[in-house]
Every structure is written in structure tokens, then in C-alpha cells.
C-alpha positions as CSV (number, residue, x, y, z in Angstrom):
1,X,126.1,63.8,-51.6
2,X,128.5,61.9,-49.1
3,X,126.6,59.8,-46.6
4,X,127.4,59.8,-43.0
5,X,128.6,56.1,-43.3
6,X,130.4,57.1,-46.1
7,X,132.2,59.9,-44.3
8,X,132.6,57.2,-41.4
9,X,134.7,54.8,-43.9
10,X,136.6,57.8,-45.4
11,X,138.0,59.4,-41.7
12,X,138.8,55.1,-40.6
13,X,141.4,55.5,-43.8
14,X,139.4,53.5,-46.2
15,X,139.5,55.0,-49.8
16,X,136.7,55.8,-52.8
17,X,137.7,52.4,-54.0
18,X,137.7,50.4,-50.9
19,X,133.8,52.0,-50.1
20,X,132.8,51.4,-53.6
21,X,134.1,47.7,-53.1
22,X,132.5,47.3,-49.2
23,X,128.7,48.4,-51.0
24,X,129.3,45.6,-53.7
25,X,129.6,43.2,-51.1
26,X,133.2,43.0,-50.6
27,X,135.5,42.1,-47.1
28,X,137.7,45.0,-47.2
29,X,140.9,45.1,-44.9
30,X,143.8,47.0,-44.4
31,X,146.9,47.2,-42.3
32,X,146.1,49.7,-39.5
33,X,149.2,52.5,-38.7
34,X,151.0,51.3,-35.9
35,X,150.9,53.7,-32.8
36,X,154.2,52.3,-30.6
37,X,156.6,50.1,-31.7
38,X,154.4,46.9,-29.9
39,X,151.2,47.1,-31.9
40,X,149.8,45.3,-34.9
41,X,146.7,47.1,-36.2
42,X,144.2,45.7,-38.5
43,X,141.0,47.7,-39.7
44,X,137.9,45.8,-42.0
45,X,134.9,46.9,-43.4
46,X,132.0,44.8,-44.8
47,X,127.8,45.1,-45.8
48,X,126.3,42.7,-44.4
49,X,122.3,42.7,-45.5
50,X,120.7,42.4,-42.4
51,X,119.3,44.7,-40.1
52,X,121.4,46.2,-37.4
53,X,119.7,44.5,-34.8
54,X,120.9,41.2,-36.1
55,X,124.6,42.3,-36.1
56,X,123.8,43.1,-32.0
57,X,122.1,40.1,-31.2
58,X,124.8,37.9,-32.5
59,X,127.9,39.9,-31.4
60,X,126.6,40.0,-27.5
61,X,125.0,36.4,-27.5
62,X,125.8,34.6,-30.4
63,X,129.5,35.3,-30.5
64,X,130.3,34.0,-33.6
65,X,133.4,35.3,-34.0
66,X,135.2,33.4,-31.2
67,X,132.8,30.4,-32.3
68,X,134.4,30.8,-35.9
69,X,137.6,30.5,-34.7
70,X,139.4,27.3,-35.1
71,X,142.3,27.7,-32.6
72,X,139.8,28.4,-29.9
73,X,139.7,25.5,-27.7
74,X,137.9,26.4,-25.0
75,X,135.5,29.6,-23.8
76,X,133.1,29.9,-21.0
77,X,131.2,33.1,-19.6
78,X,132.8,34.6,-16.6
79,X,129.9,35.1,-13.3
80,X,130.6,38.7,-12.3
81,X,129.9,37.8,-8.9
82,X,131.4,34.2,-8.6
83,X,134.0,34.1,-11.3
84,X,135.1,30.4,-11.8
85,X,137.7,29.4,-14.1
86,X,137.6,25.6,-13.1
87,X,137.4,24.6,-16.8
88,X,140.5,26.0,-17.3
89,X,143.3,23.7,-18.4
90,X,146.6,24.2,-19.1
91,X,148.6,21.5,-21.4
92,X,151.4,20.0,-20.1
93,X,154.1,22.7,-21.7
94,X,152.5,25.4,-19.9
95,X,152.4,23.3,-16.8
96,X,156.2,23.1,-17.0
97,X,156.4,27.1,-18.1
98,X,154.9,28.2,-15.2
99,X,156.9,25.7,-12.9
100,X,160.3,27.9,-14.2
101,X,158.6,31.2,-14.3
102,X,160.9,34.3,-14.2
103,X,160.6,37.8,-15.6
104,X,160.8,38.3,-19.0
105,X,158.2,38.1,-22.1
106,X,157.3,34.4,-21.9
107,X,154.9,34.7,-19.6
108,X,152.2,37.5,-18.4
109,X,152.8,37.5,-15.1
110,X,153.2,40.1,-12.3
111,X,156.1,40.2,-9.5
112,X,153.7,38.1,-7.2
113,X,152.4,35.7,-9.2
114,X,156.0,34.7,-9.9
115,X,156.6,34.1,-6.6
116,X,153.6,32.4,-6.5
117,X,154.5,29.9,-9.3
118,X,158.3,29.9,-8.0
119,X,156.9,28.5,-4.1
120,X,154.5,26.0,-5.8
121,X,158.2,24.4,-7.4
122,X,159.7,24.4,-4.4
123,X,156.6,22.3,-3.0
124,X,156.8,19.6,-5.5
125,X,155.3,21.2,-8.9
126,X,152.3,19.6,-9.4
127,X,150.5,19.8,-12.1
128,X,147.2,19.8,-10.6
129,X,148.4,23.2,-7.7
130,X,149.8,24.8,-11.1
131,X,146.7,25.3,-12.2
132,X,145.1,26.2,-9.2
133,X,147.3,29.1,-8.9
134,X,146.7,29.9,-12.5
135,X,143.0,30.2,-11.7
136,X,143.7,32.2,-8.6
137,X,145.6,34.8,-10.9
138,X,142.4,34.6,-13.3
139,X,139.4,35.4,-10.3
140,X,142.1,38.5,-8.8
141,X,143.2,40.1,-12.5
142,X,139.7,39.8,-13.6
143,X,138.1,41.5,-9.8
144,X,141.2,44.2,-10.3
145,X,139.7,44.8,-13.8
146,X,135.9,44.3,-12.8
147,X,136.6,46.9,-9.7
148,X,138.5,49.5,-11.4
149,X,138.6,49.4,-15.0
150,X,141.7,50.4,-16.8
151,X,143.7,51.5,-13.6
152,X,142.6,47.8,-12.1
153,X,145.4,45.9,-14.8
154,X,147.9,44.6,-13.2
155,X,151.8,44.9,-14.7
156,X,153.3,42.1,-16.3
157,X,157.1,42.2,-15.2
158,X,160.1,41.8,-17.5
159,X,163.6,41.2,-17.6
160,X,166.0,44.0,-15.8
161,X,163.3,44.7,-13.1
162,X,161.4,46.5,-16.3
163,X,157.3,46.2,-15.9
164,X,154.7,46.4,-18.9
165,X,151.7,48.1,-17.9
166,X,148.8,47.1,-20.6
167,X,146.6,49.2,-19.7
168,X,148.7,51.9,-20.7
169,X,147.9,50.6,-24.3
170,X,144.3,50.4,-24.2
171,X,144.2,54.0,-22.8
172,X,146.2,55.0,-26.0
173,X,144.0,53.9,-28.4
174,X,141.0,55.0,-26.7
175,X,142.4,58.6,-26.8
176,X,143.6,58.1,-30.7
177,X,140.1,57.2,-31.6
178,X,139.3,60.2,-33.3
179,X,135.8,58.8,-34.6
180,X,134.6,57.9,-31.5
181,X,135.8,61.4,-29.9
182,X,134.0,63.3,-32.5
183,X,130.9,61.1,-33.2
184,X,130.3,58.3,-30.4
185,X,131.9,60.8,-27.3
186,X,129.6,58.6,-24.7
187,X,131.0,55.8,-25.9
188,X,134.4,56.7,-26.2
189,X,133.6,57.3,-22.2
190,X,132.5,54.5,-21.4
191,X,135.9,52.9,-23.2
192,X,138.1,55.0,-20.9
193,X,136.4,55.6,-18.1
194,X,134.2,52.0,-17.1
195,X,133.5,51.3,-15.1
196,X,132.2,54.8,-13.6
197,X,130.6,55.5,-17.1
198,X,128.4,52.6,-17.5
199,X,124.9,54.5,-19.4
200,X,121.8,52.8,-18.8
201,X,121.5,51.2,-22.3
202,X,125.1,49.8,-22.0
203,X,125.0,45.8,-22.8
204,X,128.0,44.0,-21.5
205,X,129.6,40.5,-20.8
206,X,132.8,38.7,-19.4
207,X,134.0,35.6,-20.5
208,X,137.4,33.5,-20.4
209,X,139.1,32.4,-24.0
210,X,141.9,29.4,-24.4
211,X,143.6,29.6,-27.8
212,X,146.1,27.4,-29.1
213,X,148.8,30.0,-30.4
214,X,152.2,28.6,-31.5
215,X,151.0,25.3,-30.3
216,X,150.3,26.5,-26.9
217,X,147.6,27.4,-24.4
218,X,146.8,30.6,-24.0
219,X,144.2,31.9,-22.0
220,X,142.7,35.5,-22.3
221,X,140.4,37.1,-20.0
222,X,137.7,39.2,-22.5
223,X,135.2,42.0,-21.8
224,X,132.6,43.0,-24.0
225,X,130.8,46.1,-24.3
226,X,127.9,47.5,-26.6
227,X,125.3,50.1,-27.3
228,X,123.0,51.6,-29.4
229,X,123.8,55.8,-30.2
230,X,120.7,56.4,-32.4
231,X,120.4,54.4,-35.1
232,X,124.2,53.1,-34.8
233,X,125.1,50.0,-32.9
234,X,128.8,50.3,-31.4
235,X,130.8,48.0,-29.6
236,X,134.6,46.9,-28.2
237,X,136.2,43.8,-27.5
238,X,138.6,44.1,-24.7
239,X,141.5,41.1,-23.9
240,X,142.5,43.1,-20.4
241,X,144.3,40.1,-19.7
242,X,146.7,37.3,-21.8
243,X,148.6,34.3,-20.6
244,X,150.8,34.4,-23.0
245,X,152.0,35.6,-26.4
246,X,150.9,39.1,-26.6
247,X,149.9,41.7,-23.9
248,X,146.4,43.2,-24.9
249,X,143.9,43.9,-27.7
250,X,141.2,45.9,-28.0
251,X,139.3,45.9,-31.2
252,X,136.1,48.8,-31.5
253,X,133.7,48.5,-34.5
254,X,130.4,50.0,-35.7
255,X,127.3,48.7,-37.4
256,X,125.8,51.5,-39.3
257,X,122.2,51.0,-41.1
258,X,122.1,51.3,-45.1
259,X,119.8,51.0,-47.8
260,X,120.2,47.3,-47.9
261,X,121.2,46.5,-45.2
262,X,124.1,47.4,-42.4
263,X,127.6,48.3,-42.7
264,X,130.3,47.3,-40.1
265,X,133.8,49.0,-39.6
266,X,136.5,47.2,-37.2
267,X,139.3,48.2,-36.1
268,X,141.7,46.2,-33.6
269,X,144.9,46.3,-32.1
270,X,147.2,44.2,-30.7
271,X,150.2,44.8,-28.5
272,X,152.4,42.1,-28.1
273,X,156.5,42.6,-27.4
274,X,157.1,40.0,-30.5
275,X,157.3,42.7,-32.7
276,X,159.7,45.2,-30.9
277,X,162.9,46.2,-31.4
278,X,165.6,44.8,-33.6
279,X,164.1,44.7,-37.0
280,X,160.5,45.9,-36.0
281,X,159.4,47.1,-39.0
282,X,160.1,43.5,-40.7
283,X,157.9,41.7,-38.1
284,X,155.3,44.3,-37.6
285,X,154.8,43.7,-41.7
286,X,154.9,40.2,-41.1
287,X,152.7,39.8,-37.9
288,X,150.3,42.5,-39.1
289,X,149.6,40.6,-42.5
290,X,149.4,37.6,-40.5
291,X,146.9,39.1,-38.3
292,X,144.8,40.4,-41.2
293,X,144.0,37.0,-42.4
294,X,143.3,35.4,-39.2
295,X,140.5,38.2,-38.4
296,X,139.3,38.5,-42.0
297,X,138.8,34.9,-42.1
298,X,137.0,34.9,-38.8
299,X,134.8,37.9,-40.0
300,X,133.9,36.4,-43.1
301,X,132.9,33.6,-41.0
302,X,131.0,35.8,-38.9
303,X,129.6,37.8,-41.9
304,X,128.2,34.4,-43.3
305,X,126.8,33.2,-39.7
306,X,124.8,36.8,-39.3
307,X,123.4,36.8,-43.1
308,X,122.0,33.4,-42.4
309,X,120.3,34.1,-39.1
């Protein structure tokens, strides 16, 4: 008889084998279909033997992953009512970035916040008002967001008076989600419709992320939410906002209770215009094996932090 977790695994694209091999103990991941010709998909599955509980606790206060990761240079939770981003540092390449910032892909920034930047060269460039504007753009996109959910993200504008709205992602895969629709519809609500859907038992948290991709900072703005749906625990990772070298990700995942212990299914996406146009199936291999690794390695991590706790 087919288990519900099993039938779980089987509709997220894993196969007979790859459930077989998540039971015996095995990180399973595979390159998730692309949706549009910006996104990078990755989906894992993986038993870790501990309660579900455990698998809660440590993804809303223990955050291991981001903890794991070894480009992460800096984090800090985000005060919903007096955000402050004063920890943020930009090196001195991004200091100089932002001094000559124009549209195009870049930078993430919106018609305004060019201008912004653009005045703050005409006073001089200092380093030290760069970043003071950078912050000011961090406390107004993450209010936006905070206020109004998905229809609070600001555009990031491109070359040819072009705009990208993220958002516009996030709300695609939240209406692809076909497991969530079917079995987790209040959560799949809360996903496109927070902040108006926010159920009672809904556990949530902001915080601010610098990475060190390609060598540079790069600061994302992350919101996490989780709940319990039964026995299930269910939870998303939002990036609603990114400095720099890709537009958004959202990545959903599951902890489902077994025998000996709990299951977990992740799925995230990533849209970044790196992987667009000429020759888009070449980097979208590339970047989405690349990707792969770097989360599988950070799960593992993860999966080794939450079976010792």
C-alpha cells in the first residue's frame, strides 16, 4: 500500500528508486523543470530520524541552513516594527557599483533608487552616504513587502526603459504548486495571499542575509514562514528582495512524520536574468547543477546539525 508521504515524493517528480534511496538514508536531488526562461529549480528529499518537531524548531530558530553556509558573511533578524540594517556593509566594489548605477541587470534597483545613488555621485560619492542610501532602500522594500505582500515588491528596472517585476515570479510558482493546491490549500494561501492570510498557528520571521557571490556582496532581504497542517510541518523561504546577482527565490518544503523518523521534500527556485537568452538552455544546465550542489551541501549540513540536536 502507497503511503501518503510516498504519494507526496511521487507527484514532487521523485521516482520508485529515488524514494527507495531517501528511506535508506540517502540526500536525493534533482534538477527541477524550469517554468520561464530565468529560473533555476532544484528539488531534495532526505529522512532525517528525528521527530518533526525538531525539523521546526531548528528551521525557525536555529537556522542552520544559512548558518551552514560558508559564503554567508553576515545575517541579522529584521525588527518588524524598527527595521535596522545598520550592520550592513557593503565592500568597496559595491561601493563603487552603486556610485555608477544605471538600468540594466547589475544592480537590483528601481527607477528611484537610481536617482538616488546617481545624486549621492554628484555630492561627492562617499562611501559612508552609499551605504546609507543602501539601507534606506532596505527599511522601504522590506515596509513595501511587510505592508502588502507580493503586490508590495518593488520593480527592478533594466536596460531600454524595460522593468522586472519579481514578484511576478513568486506568484507563478505559488500557482504551479500543485501539492500545495491539492493537499496544504491554507498554506498555499497564506504563500499568495500574506499578508491578509496569516492563520493563527502561522510562525514567521524576517531577517537580512550578505553573501559573497562572485566575490561580491550581496545582500538579500528573507521572509520565513511555517506551520503545522496536522501532523505535517510546512514552510517557505522567501528572498523578496536581492542586491545583486539574481532577482528572487522562493524555496517551499515539507517535513512529513515516518516510522523512524521524518521525511523532508524541498523544492526552490531561483530567478535570476544570468540564465536568459542566447544559449539559455547551456547555462540553465550549468547554473542549475551548480545550484544543486551548493543547496545539497547546505542540506546535508543541515540534515547533520538537526540529527545531532
Amino acid at each position: 500500500m502507497v503511503s501518503v508521504v510516498d504519494s507526496i515524493l511521487s507527484a514532487a517528480g521523485f521516482t520508485p528508486d529515488q524514494i527507495q534511496q531517501v528511506y535508506e538514508g540517502a540526500l536525493v536531488k534533482e534538477v527541477a523543470a524550469a517554468r520561464h526562461d530565468r529560473e533555476l529549480g532544484v528539488k531534495l528529499s532526505c529522512l532525517v530520524k528525528r521527530p518533526v518537531e525538531t525539523m521546526k524548531h531548528n528551521f525557525m530558530t536555529g537556522n542552520p541552513l544559512k548558518k551552514a553556509d560558508p559564503a554567508v558573511v553576515g545575517m541579522g533578524v529584521i525588527d518588524e516594527e524598527n527595521p535596522d540594517f545598520s550592520m550592513v556593509k557593503l565592500d568597496d566594489a559595491m561601493i563603487e557599483a552603486y556610485l555608477n548605477a544605471a538600468p540594466g541587470t547589475l544592480l537590483n534597483l528601481s527607477k528611484a533608487e537610481i536617482e538616488a545613488f546617481q545624486a549621492v555621485k554628484e555630492q561627492g560619492g562617499s562611501g559612508e552616504l552609499v551605504e546609507e542610501v543602501f539601507r534606506r532602500i532596505l527599511v522601504d522594500r522590506y515596509r513595501s513587502y511587510h505592508e502588502k505582500g507580493l503586490a508590495g515588491i518593488q520593480p527592478y528596472t533594466r536596460a531600454r526603459g524595460k522593468e522586472h517585476f519579481p514578484g511576478d515570479d513568486i506568484i507563478q510558482s505559488n500557482e504551479l504548486n500543485t501539492i500545495l493546491k491539492k493537499e496544504y490549500p491554507l498554506f498555499q494561501g497564506v504563500l499568495k495571499d500574506y499578508p491578509q492570510s496569516r492563520p493563527e498557528n502561522l510562525e514567521e520571521a524576517y531577517f537580512w542575509l550578505s553573501n559573497l557571490i562572485e566575490g561580491k556582496t550581496t545582500v538579500s532581504l528573507v521572509h520565513q514562514l511555517g506551520m503545522m497542517d496536522g501532523k505535517d510541518y510546512l514552510f517557505a523561504e522567501r528572498h523578496f528582495y536581492v542586491s545583486r546577482s539574481y532577482n528572487s527565490v522562493q524555496g517551499i518544503g515539507g517535513a512529513f512524520p515516518v516510522e523512524n523518523g521524518t521525511v523532508v521534500i524541498y523544492s526552490t527556485r531561483t530567478s535570476t536574468d544570468q540564465v536568459a537568452g542566447f544559449g539559455g538552455s547551456v547555462k540553465k544546465a550549468i547554473g542549475a547543477k551548480i545550484l544543486g550542489s551548493k543547496v545539497a551541501e547546505n542540506f546535508e549540513r543541515a540534515r547533520q546539525n538537526a540529527s545531532s540536536s
